[in-house]
C-alpha positions as a printed Julia matrix, in Angstrom:
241×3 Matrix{Float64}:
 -18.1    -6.16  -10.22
 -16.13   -4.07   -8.03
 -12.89   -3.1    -9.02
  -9.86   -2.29   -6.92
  -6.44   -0.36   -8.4
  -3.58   -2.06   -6.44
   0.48   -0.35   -6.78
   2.79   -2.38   -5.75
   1.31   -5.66   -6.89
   3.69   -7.59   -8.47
   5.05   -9.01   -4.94
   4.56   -9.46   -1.64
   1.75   -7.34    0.44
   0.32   -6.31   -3.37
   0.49   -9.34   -4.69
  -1.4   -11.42   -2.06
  -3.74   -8.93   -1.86
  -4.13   -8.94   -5.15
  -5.09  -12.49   -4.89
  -7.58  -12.27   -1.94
  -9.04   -8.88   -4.03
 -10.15  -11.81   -6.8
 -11.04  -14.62   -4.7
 -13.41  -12.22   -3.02
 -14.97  -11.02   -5.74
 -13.53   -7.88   -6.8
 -11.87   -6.91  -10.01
  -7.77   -6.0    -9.69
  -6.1    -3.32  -11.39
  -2.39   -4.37  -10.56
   0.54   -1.74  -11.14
   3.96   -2.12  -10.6
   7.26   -1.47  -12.23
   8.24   -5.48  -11.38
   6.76   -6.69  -14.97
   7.79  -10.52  -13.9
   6.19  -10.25  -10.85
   3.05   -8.86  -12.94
   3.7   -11.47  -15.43
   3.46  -14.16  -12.6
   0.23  -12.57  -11.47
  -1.2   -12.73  -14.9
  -0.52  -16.66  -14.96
  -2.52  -17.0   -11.78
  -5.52  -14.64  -12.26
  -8.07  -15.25  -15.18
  -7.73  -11.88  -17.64
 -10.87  -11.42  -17.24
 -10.81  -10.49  -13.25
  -7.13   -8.46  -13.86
  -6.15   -5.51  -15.71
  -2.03   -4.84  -15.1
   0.0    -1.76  -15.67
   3.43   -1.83  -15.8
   4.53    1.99  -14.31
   7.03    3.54  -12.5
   5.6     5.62   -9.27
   8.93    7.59   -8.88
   8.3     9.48  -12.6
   5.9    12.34  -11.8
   4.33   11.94  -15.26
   3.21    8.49  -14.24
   1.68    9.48  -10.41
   0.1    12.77  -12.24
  -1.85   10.69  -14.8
  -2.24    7.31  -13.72
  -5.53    7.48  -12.07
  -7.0    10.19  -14.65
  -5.76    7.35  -17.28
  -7.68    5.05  -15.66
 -10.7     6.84  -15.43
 -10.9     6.44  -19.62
 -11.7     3.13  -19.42
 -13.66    2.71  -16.13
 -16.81    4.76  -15.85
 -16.22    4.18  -11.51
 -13.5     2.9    -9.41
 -14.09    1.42   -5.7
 -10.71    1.34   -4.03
  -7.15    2.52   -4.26
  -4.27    0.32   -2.57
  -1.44    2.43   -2.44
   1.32   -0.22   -1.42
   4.02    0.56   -3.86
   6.98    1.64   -1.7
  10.89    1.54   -1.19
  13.36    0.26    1.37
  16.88    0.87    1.39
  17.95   -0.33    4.7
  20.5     1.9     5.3
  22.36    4.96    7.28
  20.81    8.44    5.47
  24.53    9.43    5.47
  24.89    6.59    2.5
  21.42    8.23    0.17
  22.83   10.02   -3.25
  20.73   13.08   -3.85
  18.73   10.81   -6.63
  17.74    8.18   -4.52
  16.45   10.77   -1.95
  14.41   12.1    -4.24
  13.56    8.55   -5.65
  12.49    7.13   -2.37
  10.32   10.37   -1.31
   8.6    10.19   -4.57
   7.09    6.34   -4.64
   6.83    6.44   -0.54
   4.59    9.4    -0.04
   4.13   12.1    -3.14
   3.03    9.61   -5.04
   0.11    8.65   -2.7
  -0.51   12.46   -2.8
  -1.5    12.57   -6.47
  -2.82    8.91   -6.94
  -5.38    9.46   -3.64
  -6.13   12.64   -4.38
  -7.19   12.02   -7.97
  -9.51    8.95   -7.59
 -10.8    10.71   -4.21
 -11.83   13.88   -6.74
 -13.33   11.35   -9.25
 -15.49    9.33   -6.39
 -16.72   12.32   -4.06
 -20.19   11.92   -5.2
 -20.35    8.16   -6.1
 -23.49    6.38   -4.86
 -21.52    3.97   -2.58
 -18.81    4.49   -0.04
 -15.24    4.22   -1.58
 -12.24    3.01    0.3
  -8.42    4.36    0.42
  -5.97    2.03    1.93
  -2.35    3.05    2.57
   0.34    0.94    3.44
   2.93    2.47    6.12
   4.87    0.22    8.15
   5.78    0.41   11.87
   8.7     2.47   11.24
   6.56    5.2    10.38
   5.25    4.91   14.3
   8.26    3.87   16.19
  11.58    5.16   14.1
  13.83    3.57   11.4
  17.67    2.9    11.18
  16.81    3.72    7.3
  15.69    7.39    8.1
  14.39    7.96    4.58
  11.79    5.06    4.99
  10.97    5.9     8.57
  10.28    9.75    7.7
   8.26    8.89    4.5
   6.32    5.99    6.14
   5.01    8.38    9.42
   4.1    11.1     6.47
   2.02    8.23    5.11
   0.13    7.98    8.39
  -0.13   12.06    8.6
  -1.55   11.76    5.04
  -4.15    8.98    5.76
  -5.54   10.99    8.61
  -6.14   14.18    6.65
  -7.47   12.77    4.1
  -9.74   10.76    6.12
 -11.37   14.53    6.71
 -10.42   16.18    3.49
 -12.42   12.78    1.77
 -15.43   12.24    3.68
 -18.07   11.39    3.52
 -17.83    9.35    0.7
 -14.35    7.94    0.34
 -12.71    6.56    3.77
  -8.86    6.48    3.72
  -7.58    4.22    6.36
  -3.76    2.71    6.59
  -1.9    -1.06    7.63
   0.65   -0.43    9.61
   2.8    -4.02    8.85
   5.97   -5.07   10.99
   7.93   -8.04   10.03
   6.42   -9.21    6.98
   8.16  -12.67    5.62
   8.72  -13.15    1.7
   8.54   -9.58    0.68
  10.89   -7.99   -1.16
  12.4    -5.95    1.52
  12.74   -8.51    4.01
  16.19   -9.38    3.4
  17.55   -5.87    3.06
  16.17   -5.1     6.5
  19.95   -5.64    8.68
  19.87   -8.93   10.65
  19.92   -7.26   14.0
  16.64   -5.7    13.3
  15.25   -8.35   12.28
  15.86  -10.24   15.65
  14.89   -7.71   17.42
  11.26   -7.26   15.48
  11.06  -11.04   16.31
  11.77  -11.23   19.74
   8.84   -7.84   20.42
   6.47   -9.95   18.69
   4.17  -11.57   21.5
   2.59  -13.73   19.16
   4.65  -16.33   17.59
   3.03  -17.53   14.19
   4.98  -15.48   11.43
   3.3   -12.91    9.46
   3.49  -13.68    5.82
   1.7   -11.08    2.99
  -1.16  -12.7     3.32
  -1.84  -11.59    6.6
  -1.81   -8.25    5.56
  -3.96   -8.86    3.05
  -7.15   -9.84    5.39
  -6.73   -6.99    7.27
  -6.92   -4.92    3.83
 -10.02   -6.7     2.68
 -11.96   -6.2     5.68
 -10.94   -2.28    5.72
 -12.39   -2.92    1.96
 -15.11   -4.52    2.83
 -18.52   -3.2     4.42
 -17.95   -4.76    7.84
 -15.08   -1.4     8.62
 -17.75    0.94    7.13
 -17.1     2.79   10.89
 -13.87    3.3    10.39
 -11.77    6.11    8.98
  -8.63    7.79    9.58
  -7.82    4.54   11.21
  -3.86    2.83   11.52
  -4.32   -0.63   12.05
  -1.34   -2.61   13.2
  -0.11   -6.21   11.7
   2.53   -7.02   14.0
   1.9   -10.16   15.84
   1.56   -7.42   19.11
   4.99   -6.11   19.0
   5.65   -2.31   19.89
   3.05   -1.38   21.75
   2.01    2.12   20.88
């Protein structure tokens, strides 16, 4: 069985992928500092298709040695996930010092040390391997929360040089969502941006996590074995770029 490491999982984008990760087959390691969202994952996934960790990805001791951790009690891994992110929603003139530091860590340096790490471990594995990073369309367009915007676009800058500093054998590729519904940064994100996300969108059926997720399991999946380096947009058309 394949198994997938998932950050982020205990809501929204991680946990629905989560989901679709197990009712296609694979096996889930979830991570997550939200232990009740883990714990509500763990009442809807049998134990034996989940394996949950519950970690902070702003502590540098946790991003340094969570992968190598793994990697004791899994002889192979076949994906990383690296959705675990923060969103403030607000002017950088209103960041303390710690949360700058907090929000650069889990956004991007984090991804630095977890991708690097399982890409190390998986360089010569018999079968293609698959990194998928979420960024968001801030990263692409701008951000009234400058923090998120900066760290999301060094996301996409990551994914692409890792795309060449991984291949052959692992592909990195990134999901660049827009207005997601039910996540847990959709109501910090101020109401005039969220009108104006809605009325760019072209198509009109709203994207929920689980939208995200299909576009994650087919860059898991063997059918987007062309594609690396790749930032594929879920935003019901909006921003054209």
């Amino acid at each position: 069985m394949k198994k997938i490491v998932i950050t982020g999982a205990g809501n929204g984008i991680g946990m629905a992928t989560a989901k679709a990760c197990v009712d296609a087959g694979y096996f889930v390691i979830a991570a997550d500092k939200d232990a009740a969202g883990l714990r509500d994952l763990q009442g809807e996934i049998p134990v034996s298709r989940l394996e949950t960790y519950h970690v902070d990805f702003s502590k540098a001791d946790v991003y340094k040695s969570f992968i190598g951790n793994l990697y004791k009690h899994h002889s192979a891994l076949d994906g990383l996930i690296n959705n675990a992110g923060l969103y403030h929603g607000k002017s950088v003139y209103d960041y303390s010092d710690e949360e700058i530091e907090e929000i650069w860590a889990v956004n991007l340096k984090s991804l630095i040390y977890l991708s690097k790490d399982f890409a190390q471990r998986e360089v010569h594995a018999p079968h293609i391997r698959s990194i998928i990073n979420i960024t968001s369309v801030a990263g692409e367009v701008g951000s009234m929360d400058a923090l998120y915007g900066a760290t999301k676009a060094g996301v996409i800058g990551l994914t692409k040089a890792n795309a060449w500093n991984f291949a052959p054998r692992v592909r990195v590729n990134a999901v660049s969502p827009a207005l997601i519904r039910n996540t847990s940064i959709h109501d910090r994100i101020p109401e005039h941006r969220r009108r104006e996300y809605e009325r760019q969108e072209i198509l009109k059926d709203p994207i929920e996590p689980s939208g995200v997720a299909d576009v994650i399991l087919f860059l898991l999946s063997a059918q987007s074995r062309h594609l690396t380096g790749k930032v594929i947009a879920v935003d019901n058309g909006a921003y054209p770029r």
